[in-house]
C-alpha positions as CSV (number, residue, x, y, z in Angstrom):
1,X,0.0,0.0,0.0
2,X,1.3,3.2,-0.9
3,X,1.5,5.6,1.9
4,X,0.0,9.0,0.1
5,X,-3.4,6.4,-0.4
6,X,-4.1,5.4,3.3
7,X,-4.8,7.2,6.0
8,X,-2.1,7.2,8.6
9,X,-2.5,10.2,11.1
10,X,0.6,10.7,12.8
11,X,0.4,12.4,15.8
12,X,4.0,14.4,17.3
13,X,2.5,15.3,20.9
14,X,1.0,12.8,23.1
15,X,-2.8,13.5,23.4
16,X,-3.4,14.7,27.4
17,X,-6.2,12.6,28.0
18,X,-4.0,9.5,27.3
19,X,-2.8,7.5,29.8
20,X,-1.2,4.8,29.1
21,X,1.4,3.5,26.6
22,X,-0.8,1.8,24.7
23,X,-3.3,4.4,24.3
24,X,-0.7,7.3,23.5
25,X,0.8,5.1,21.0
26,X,-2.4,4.0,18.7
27,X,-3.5,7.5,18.6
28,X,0.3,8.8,17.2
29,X,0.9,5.9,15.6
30,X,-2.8,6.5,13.5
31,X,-4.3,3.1,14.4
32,X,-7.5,3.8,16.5
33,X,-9.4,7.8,16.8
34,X,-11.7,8.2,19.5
35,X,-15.5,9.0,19.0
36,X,-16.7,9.2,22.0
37,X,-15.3,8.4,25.9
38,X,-14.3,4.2,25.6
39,X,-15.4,4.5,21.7
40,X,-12.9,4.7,18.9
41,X,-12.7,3.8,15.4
42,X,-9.8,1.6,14.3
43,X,-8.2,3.3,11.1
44,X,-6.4,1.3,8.1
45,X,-3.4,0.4,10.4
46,X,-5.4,-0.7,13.2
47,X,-7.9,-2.3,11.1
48,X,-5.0,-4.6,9.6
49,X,-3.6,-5.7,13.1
50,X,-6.9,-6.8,14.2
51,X,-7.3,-9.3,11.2
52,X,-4.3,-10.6,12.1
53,X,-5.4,-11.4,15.7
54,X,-9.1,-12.8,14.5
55,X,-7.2,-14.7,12.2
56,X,-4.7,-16.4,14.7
57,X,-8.1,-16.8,16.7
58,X,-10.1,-18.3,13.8
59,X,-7.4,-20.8,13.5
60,X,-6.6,-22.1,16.9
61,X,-11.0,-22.5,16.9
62,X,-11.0,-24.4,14.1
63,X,-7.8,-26.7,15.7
64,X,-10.2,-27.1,18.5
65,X,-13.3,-27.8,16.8
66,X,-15.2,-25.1,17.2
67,X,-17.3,-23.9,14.4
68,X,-18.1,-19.6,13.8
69,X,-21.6,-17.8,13.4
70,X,-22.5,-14.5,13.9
71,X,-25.4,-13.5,16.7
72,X,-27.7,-10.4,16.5
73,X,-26.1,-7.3,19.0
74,X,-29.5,-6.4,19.9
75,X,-31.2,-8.5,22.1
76,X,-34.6,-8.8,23.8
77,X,-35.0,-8.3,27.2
78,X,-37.1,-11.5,27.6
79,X,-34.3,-13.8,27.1
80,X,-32.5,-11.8,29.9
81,X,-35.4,-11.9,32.0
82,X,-35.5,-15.6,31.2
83,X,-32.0,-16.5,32.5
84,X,-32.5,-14.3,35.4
85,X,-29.7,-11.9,34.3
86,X,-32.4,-8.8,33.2
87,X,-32.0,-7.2,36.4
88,X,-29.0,-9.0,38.5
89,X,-26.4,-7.9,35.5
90,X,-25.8,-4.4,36.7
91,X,-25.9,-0.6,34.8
92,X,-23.0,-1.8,32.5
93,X,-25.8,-3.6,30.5
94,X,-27.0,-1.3,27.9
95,X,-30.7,-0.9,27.6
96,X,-33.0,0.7,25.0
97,X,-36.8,0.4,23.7
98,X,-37.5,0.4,20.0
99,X,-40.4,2.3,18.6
100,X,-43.3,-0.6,20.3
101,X,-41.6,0.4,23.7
102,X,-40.3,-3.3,23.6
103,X,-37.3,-3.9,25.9
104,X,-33.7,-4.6,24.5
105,X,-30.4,-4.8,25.3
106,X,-27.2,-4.3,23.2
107,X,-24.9,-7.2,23.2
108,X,-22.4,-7.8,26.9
109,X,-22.3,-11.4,26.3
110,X,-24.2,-13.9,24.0
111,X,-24.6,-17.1,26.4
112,X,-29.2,-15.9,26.7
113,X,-28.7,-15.4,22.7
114,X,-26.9,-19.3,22.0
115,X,-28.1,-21.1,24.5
116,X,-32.0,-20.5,22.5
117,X,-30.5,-21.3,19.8
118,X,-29.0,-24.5,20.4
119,X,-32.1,-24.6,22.8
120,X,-34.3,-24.4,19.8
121,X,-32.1,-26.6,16.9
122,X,-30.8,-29.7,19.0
123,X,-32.9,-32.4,20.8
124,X,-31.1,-35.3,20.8
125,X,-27.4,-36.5,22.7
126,X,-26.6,-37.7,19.5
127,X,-25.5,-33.7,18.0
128,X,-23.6,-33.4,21.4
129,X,-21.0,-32.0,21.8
130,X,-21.2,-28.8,19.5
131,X,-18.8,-25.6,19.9
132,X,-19.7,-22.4,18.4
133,X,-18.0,-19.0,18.5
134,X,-18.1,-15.4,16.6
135,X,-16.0,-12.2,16.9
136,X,-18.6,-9.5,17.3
137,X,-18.8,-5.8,18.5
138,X,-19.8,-5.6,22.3
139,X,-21.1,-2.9,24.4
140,X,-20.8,-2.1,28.1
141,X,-21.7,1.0,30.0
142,X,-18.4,1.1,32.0
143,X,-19.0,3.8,34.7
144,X,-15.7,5.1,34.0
145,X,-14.2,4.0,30.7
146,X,-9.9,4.3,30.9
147,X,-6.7,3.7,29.1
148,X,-8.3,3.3,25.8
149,X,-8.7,0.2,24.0
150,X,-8.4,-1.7,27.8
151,X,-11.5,-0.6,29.3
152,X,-13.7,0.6,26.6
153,X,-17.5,1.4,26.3
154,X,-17.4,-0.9,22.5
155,X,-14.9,-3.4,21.6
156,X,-14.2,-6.1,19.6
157,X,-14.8,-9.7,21.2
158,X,-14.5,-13.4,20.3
159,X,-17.1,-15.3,22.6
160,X,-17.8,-18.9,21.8
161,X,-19.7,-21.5,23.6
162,X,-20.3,-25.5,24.1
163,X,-22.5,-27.3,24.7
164,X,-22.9,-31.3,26.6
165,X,-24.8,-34.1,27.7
166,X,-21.6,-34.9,30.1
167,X,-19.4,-33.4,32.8
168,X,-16.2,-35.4,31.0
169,X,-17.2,-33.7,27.6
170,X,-17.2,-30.2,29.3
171,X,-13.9,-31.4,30.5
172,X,-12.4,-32.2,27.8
173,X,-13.4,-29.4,25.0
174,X,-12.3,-27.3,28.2
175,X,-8.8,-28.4,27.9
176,X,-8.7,-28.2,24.5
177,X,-9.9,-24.4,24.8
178,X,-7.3,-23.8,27.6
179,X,-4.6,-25.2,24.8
180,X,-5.9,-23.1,22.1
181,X,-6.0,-19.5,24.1
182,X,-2.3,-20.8,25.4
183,X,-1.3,-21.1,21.6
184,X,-2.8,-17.9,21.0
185,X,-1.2,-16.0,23.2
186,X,2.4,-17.7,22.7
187,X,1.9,-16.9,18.8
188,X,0.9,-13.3,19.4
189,X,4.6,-13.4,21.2
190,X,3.3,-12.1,24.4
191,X,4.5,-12.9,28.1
192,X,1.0,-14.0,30.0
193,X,-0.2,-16.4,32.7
194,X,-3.5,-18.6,33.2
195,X,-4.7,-18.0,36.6
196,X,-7.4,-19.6,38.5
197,X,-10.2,-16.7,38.5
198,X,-13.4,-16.0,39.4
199,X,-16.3,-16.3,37.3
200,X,-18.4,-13.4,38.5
201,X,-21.7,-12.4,37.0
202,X,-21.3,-14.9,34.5
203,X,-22.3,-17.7,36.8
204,X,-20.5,-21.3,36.9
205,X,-17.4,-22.6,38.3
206,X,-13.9,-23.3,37.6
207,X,-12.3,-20.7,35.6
208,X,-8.9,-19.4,34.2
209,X,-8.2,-15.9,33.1
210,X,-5.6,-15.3,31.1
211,X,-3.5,-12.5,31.8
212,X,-0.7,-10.4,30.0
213,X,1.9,-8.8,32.4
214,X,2.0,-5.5,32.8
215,X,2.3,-3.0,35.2
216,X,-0.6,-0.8,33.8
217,X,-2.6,-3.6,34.5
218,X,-6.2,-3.4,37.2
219,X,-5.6,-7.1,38.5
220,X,-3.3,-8.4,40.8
221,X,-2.1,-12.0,40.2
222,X,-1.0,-14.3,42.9
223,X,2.0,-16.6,41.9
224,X,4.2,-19.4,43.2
225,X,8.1,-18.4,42.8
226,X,9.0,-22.2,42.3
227,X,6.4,-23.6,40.1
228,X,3.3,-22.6,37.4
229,X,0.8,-21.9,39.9
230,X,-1.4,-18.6,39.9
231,X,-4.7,-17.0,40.3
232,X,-6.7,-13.9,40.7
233,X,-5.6,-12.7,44.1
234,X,-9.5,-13.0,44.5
235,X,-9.2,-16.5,44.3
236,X,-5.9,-17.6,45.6
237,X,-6.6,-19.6,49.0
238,X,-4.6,-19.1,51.9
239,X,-3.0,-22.2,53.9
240,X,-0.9,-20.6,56.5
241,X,-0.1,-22.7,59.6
242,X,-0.6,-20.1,62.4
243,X,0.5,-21.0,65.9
244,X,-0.6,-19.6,68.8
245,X,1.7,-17.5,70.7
246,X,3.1,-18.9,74.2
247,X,1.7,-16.4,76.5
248,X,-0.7,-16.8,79.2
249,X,-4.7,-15.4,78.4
250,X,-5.1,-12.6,80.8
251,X,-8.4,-10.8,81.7
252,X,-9.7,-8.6,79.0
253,X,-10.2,-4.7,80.1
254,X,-12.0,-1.6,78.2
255,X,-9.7,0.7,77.6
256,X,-10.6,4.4,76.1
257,X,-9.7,5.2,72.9
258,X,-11.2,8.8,71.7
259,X,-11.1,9.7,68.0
260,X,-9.6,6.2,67.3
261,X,-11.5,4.3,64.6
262,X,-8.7,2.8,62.2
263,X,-6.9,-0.3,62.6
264,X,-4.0,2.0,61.8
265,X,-5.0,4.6,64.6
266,X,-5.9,2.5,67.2
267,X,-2.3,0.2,66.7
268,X,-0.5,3.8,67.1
269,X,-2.7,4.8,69.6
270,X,-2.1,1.4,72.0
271,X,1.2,0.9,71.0
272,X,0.5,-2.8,69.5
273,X,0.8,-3.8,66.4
274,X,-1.5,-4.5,63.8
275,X,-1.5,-8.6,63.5
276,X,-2.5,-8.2,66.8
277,X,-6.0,-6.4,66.2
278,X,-9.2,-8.2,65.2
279,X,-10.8,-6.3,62.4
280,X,-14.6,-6.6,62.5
281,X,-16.8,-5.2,59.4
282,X,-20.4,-5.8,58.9
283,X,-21.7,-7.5,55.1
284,X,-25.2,-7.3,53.7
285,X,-25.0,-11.4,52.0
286,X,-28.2,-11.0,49.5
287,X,-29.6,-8.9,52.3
288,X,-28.5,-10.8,55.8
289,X,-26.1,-9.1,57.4
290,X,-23.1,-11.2,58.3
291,X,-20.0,-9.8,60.7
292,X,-16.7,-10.6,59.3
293,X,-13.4,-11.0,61.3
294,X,-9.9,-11.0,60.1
295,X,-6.9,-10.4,61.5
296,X,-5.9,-6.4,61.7
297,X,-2.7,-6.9,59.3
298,X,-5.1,-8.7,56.9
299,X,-7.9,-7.7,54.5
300,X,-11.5,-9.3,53.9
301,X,-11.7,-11.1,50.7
302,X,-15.1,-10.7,49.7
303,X,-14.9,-13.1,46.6
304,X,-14.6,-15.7,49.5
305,X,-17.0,-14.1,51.3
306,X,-19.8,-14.3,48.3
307,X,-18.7,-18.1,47.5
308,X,-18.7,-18.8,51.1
309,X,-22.4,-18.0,51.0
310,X,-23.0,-18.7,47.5
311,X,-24.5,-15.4,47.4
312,X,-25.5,-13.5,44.5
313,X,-24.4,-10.0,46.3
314,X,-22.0,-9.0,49.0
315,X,-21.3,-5.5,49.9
316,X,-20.4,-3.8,52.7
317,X,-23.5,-2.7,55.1
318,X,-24.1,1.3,55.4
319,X,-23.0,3.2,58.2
320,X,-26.7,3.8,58.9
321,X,-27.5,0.3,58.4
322,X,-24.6,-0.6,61.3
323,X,-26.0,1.4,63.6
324,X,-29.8,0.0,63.3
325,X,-28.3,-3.6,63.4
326,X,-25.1,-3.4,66.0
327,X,-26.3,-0.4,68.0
328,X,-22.8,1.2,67.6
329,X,-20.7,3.1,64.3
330,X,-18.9,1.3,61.9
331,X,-15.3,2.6,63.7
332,X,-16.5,0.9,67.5
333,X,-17.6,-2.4,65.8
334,X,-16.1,-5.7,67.6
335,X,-17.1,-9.0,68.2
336,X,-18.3,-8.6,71.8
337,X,-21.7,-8.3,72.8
338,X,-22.9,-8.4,69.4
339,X,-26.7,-9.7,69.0
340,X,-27.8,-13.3,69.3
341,X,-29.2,-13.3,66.3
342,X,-25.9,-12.0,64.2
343,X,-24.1,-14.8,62.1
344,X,-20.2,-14.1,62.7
345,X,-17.1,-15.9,60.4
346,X,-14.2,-15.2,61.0
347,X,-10.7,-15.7,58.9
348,X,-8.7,-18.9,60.1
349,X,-6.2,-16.4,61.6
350,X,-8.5,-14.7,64.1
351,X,-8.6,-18.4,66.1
352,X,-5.0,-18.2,66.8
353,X,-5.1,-14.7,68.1
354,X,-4.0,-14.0,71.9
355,X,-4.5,-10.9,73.9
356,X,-5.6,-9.5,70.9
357,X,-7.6,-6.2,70.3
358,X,-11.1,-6.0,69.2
359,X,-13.7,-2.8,69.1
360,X,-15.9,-2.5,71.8
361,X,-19.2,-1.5,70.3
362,X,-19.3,1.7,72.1
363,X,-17.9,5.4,70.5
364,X,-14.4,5.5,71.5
365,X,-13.6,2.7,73.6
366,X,-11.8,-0.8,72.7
367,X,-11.1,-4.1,74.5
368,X,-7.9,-4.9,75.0
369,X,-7.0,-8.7,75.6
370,X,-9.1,-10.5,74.0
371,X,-9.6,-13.9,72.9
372,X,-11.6,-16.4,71.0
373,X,-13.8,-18.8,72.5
374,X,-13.4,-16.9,76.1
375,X,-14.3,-14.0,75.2
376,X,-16.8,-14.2,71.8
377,X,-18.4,-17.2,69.6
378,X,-17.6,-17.4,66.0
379,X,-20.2,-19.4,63.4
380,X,-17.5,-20.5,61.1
381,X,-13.8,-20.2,61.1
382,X,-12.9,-20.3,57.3
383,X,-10.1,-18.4,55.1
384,X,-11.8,-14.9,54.1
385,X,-8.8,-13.0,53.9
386,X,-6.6,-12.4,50.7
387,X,-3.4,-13.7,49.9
388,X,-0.1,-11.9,50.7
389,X,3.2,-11.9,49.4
390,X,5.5,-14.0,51.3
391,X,2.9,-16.5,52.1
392,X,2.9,-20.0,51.0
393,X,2.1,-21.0,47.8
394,X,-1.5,-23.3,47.8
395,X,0.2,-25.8,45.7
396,X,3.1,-26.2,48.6
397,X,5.8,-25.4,46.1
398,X,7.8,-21.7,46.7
399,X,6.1,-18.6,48.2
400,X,3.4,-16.1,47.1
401,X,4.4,-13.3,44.4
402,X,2.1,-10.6,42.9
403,X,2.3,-9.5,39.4
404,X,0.1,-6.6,37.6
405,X,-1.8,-8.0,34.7
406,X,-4.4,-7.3,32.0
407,X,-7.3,-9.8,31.4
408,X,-6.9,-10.8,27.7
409,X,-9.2,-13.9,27.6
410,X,-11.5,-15.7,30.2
411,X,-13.0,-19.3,30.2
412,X,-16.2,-21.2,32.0
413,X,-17.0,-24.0,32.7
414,X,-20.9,-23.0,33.1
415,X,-22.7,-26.2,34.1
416,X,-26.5,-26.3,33.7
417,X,-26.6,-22.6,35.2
418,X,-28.2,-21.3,31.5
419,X,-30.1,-23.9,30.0
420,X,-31.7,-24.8,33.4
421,X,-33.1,-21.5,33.7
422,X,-34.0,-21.5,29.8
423,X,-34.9,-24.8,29.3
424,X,-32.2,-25.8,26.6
425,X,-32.7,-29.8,27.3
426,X,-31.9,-32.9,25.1
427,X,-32.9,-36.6,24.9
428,X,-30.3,-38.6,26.4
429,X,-29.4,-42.4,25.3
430,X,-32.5,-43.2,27.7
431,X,-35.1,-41.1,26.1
432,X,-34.9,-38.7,29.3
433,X,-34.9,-35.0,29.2
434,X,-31.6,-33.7,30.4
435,X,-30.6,-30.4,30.7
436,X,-27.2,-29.4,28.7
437,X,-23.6,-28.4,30.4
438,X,-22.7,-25.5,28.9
439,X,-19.2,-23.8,28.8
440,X,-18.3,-20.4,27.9
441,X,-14.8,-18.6,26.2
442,X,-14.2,-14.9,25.1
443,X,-11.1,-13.2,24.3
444,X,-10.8,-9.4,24.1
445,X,-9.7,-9.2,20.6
446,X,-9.4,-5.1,20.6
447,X,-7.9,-5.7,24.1
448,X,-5.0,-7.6,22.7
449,X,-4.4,-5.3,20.4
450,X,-3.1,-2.7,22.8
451,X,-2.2,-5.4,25.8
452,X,0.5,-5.9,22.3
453,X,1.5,-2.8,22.7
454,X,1.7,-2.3,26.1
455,X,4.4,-5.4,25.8
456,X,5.8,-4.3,22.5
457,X,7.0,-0.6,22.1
458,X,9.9,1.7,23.0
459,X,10.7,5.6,23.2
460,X,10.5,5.6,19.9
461,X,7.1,4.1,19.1
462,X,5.5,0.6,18.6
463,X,7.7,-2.5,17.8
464,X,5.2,-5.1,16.6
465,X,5.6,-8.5,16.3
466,X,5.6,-10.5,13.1
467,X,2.7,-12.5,14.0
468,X,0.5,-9.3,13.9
469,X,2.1,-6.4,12.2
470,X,-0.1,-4.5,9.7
471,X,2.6,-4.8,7.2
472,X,6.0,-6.6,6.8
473,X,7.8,-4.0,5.7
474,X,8.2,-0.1,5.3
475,X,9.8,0.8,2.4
476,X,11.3,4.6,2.1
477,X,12.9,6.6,-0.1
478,X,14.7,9.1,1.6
479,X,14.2,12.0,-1.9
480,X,11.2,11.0,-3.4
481,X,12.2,13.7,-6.2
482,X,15.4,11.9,-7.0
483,X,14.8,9.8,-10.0
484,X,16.7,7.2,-9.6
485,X,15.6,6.5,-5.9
486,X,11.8,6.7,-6.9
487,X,12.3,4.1,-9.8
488,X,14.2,1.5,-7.5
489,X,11.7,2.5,-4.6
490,X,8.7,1.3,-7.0
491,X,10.5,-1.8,-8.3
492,X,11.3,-2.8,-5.0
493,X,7.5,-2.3,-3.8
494,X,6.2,-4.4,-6.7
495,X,9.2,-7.3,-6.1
496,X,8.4,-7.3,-2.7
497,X,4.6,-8.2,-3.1
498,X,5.2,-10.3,-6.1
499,X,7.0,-12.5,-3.1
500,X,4.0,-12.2,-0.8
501,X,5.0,-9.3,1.9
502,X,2.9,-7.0,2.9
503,X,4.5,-3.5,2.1
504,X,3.5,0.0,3.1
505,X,5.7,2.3,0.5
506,X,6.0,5.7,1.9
507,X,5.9,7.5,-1.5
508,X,5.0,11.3,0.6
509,X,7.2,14.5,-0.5
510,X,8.4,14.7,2.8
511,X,11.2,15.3,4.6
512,X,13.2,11.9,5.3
513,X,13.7,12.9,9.2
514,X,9.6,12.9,9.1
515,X,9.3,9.9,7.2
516,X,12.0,7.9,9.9
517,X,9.9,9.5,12.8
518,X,6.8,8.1,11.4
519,X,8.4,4.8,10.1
520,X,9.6,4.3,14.1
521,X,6.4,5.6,15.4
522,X,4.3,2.9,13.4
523,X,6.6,0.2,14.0
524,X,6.9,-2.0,11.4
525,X,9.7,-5.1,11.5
526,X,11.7,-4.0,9.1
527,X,12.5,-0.9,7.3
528,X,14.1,-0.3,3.3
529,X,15.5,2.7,3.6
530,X,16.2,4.0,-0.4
531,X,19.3,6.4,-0.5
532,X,22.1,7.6,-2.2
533,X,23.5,4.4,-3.0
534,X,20.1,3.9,-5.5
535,X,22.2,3.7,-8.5
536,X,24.6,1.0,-7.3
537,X,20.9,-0.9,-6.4
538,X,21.8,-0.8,-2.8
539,X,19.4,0.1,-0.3
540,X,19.8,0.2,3.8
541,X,17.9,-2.7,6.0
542,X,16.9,-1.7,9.6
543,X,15.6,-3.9,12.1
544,X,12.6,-2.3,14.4
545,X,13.4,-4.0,17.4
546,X,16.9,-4.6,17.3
547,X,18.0,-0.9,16.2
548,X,20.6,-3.2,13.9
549,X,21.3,-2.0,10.4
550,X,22.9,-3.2,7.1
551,X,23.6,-2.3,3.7
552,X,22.1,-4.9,1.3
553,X,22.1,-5.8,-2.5
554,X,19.2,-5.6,-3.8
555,X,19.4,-8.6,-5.4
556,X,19.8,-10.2,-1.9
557,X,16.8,-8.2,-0.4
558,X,14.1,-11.0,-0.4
559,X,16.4,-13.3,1.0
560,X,17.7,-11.4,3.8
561,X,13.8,-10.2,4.6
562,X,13.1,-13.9,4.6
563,X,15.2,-14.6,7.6
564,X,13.4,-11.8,9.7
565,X,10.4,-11.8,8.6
566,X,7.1,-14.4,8.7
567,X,4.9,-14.3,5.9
């Protein structure tokens, strides 16, 4: 493609509003413009790179049987009100009514959408298992859409689905998704982990998110510094072996403690130190209010908390509802005294605890010496508290490490969760209605477009990886006036696709420090630079990511692009 044909606009400042790398770098590099806040349009260049991920994608689903189609982005609210998810899915569902005031929703996720389908096309056990996936525009109202293509309003998505009439054929098509999104990943060249996760609003159990390093990214992962494991630090379980300290119980006392509501300011304020606190917070669990314990140095895990229950919604009870319930404010609230009718867990840590310190349900006083079982009753000692560096690793093997990382692909394995609720059955073997085990996979496909970026770039611009460049090479002659470097630019540019690269010719009258700038900025593999040496028919070969630089024959240029490049 000839460069004065596209549209390519180069920006020299870094837009304010951008954030991160990744962001700053599509805009100047051209590849994405932003309509509106988490909307953008992807321009030729971007365009290009995000065929090249669907078709990685396209391929690694077809290795693993799954087969595309392509699902409406409006949907009717009846099918969401049929699974349940209508009103539990949250404001980031984006709802409209069309012109008969009916009810519908653009596209979050397809799993109400295929599971009627499948629902409505396949009775029998005999057409089980069956995949199906698309790449599709999705829409979510994030509150606060940030860093561009990562958390966006509208992006590009491959979601696919399967479907059972066993556990051990879930399994299995499960693995061979985990394989393919591995394989994805490691061809795109970037440096990720599959981490035990949560599955969230989507519903079901055992799940893996994969994740791209990166310290822009909003999740933490938790993992082992000898082996593979990891996992969402929401989902990484503790196993600690606490020990109780040697020293003698002694008699609890209620001490004053004015303007002192922190764990932090009460541990300054008594002199004692924070693993020595009990930290006491009051839940709403699908509307029962639950008091939580953990130790003071620790934090409530409310992941755990939710599956503890197997609640649908866990949040933190008001000030004002804390003071109807306990009697006392949020900053006074302890164990002690509380009301018979109050379930209380506590973290496996809060057993061990001697002479600890604990809130006293009164405005400005706490107990000091405390102590389980003498002192208060617990419902449930269970691990509610999130993982810390330095602790063990669950799988026994090294300790606990945190990473940054950004979510690039998720997988479910859903169970009956959807087509018990919409009645997507089949005739087993028996003649019996069963209902069908569903799984679920996405992958962010705009999101891995600039978690690429965020992995590939330097001071200079974007260094992308063969596997998804836009082009393979950037030819560029440094005088497009002189004659003799024009003629040998354009019979380089038509030798070059005759032997199946993709070239971007950068055929503008400008100057050559603008066209280097941009050539940098865009970041394609490999550069031709056309020069002075035209008439000797030898041109200068620079490689994007290694800075390296040689002059080459050009009867020797395919053959040394060959070498660097992947067609």
């Amino acid at each position: 493609m000839k460069q004065s044909m596209t549209l390519i606009p180069t920006l020299r400042e870094v837009p304010s509003d951008a954030e991160v790398k990744s962001h700053q770098l599509l805009l100047r590099a051209g590849f994405i413009r932003q309509n509106a806040s988490g909307i953008y349009s992807f321009l030729p260049l971007g365009k290009r790179v995000l065929k090249k991920v669907e078709d990685i994608v396209r391929e690694e689903m077809e290795n693993a049987g799954a087969v595309e189609l392509l699902m409406p982005a409006m949907q009717a609210a009846e099918l969401w009100q049929e699974s349940g998810r209508w009103y539990s899915y949250g404001p980031e569902l984006m709802r409209m009514r069309d012109r008969h005031n009916r009810e519908f929703a653009l596209g979050a996720t397809h799993e109400e959408v295929i599971t009627t389908i499948v629902r409505d096309e396949v009775k029998s056990y005999k057409k089980l298992p069956l995949t199906l996936y698309q790449i599709q525009t999705k829409f979510r109202d994030e509150k606060r859409p940030r860093f561009g293509l990562l958390r966006g309003r509208e992006f590009l998505m491959k979601d696919a689905y399967s479907f059972h009439s066993s556990q051990e054929s879930l399994d299995d098509v499960y693995e061979k998704m985990f394989t393919a999104y591995s394989n994805i990943f490691t061809r795109l060249g970037l440096n990720f982990r599959a981490v035990i996760a949560d599955s969230g609003a989507m519903g079901g159990k055992d799940t893996h998110e994969f994740m791209v390093l990166s310290e822009i990214g909003e999740d933490t992962i938790a993992y082992s510094s000898d082996s593979s494991y990891a996992a969402n630090i929401e989902m990484a379980p503790v196993v600690a072996n606490y020990e109780k300290s040697g020293e003698a119980e002694i008699e609890m006392e209620k001490v004053s403690t004015p303007d002192q509501k922190t764990i932090e300011d009460v541990s300054g304020f008594l002199n004692v130190t924070s693993s020595k606190m009990i930290k006491t917070l009051c839940f709403k669990v699908d509307e029962k209010f639950v008091v939580v314990l953990v130790r003071g140095d620790h934090e409530i895990n409310d992941v755990k908390l939710k599956n503890l229950y197997q609640a649908s919604v866990v949040e933190l009870a008001t000030p004002e509802e804390v003071k109807v319930q306990m009697g006392c404010s949020i900053g006074s609230l302890g164990p002690i005294g509380l009301p018979q009718s109050v379930e209380v867990v506590a973290d496996h840590a809060v057993e061990y605890l001697v002479n600890a310190v604990s809130g006293a349900n009164e405005e400005g006083y706490h107990y000091t010496n405390v102590n389980p079982v003498r002192d208060f009753s617990v419902n449930q000692y269970t691990d509610l508290r999130f993982i810390q560096e330095g602790d063990l690793s669950p799988d026994g093997q090294g300790v606990i490490r945190f990473a940054k990382g950004i979510e690039v692909g998720h997988v479910f394995k859903l169970g009956t969760r959807y087509s018990e609720a919409m009645g997507a059955t089949y005739l087993d073997e028996n003649g019996r209605t069963q209902p069908m085990i569903m799984g679920c996979y996405g992958i962010g496909v705009s999101r891995v477009m600039a978690a690429v970026v965020e992995q590939f770039h330097d001071e200079s611009g974007i260094v992308w990886p063969n596997a998804v460049t836009p082009y393979d090479v950037h030819v560029i002659p440094v005088n497009a006036k002189n004659a003799e470097q024009a003629a040998l630019s354009e019979e380089i540019y038509s030798e070059l696709k005759r032997n199946g690269f993709a070239v971007l010719f950068d055929d503008r009258q400008e100057r050559p420090g603008v066209k280097f700038a941009d050539a940098d900025l865009i970041g394609l593999p490999v550069r031709v630079t056309v020069g002075k040496k035209a008439e000797e028919k030898v041109v200068e070969v620079k490689w994007r990511k290694t800075g390296e630089m040689e002059e080459v024959s050009v009867d020797n240029l395919i053959q040394t692009l060959r070498r660097s490049v992947v067609q």
